[in-house]
C-alpha positions in Angstrom: 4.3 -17.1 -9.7 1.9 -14.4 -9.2 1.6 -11.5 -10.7 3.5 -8.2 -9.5 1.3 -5.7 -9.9 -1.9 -6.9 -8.6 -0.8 -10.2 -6.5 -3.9 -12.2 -6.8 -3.6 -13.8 -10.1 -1.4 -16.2 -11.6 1.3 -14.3 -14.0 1.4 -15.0 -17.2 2.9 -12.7 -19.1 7.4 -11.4 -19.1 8.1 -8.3 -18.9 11.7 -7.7 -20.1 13.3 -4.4 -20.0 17.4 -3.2 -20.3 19.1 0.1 -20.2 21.7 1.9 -18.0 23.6 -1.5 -17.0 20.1 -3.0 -15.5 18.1 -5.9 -17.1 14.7 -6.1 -15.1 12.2 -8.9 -15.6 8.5 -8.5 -14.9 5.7 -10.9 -14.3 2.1 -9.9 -15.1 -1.2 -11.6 -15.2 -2.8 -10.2 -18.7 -5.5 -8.5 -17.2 -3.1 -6.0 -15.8 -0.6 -5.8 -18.4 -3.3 -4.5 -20.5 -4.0 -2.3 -18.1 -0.9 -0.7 -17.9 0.0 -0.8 -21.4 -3.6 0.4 -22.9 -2.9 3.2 -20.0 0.5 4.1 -21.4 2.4 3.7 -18.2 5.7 1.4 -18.5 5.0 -2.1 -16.5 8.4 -1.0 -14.9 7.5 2.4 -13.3 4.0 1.1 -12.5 5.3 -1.8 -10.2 8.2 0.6 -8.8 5.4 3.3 -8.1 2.9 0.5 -6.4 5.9 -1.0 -4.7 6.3 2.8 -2.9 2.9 3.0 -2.0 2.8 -0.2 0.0 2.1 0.7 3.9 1.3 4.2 2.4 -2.2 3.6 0.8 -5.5 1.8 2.1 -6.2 -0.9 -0.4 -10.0 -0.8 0.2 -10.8 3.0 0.4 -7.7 4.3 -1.4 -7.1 6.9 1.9 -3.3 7.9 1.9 -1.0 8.5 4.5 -0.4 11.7 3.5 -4.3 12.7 4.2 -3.8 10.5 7.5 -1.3 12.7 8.6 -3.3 16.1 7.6 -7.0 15.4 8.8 -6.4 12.4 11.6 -8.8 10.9 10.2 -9.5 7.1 8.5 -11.3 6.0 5.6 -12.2 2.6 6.9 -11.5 0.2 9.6 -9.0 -1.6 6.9 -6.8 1.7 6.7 -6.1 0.2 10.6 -4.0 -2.5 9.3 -3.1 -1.1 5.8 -0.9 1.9 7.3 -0.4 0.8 10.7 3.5 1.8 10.8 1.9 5.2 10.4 -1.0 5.0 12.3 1.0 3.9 15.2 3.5 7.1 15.0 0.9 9.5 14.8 -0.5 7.7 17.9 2.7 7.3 19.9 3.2 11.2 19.2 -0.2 12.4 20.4 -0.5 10.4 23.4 3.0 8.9 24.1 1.9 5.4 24.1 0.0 3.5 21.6 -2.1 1.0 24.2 -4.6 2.3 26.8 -3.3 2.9 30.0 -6.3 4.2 32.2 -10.0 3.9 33.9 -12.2 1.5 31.6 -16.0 3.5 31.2 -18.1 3.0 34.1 -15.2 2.3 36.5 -14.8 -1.4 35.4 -12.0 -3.4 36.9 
């Protein structure tokens, strides 16, 4: 199984946790348990948190939606694929469609 924070490595490590009526189970590579744990974040809230960031947040330039939304602009040609639900909206709103419908450059059939 891999690990459910970062995904790439192999998890190692349980994460157990129970209160109101809920028993959750983590798994972690150590790398980033010791991350979260030396960062004094609960494993628990830091997976829920990533988990609500995914779609929202580029991966390779760490651009968020939310500064999507506000600047129209893109921190990387990854943010393309990394938010594309969003990218797409904002798209379809500006210009009613999101494929090109018109004259190529040059007149170009």
């Amino acid at each position: 199984m891999k690990c459910q924070y970062c995904g790439e490595r192999e998890a190692t490590l349980q994460y157990s946790k129970q209160g109101n009526g809920q028993h959750i189970i983590l798994h972690f590579c150590a790398p980033c348990y010791e991350k979260l744990i030396s960062g004094g974040v609960p494993p628990e809230v830091a997976v829920f948190e990533k988990l609500a960031k995914i779609g929202k947040e580029c991966k390779v330039c760490g651009t968020t939606a939310s500064e999507f939304t506000s600047t129209l602009f893109l921190g990387c040609s990854e943010c393309y694929y990394e938010m594309r639900d969003i990218v797409n909206k904002v798209i379809y709103k500006l210009q009613g469609a999101t494929t090109h419908k018109g004259k190529r450059p040059g007149g170009e059939k």
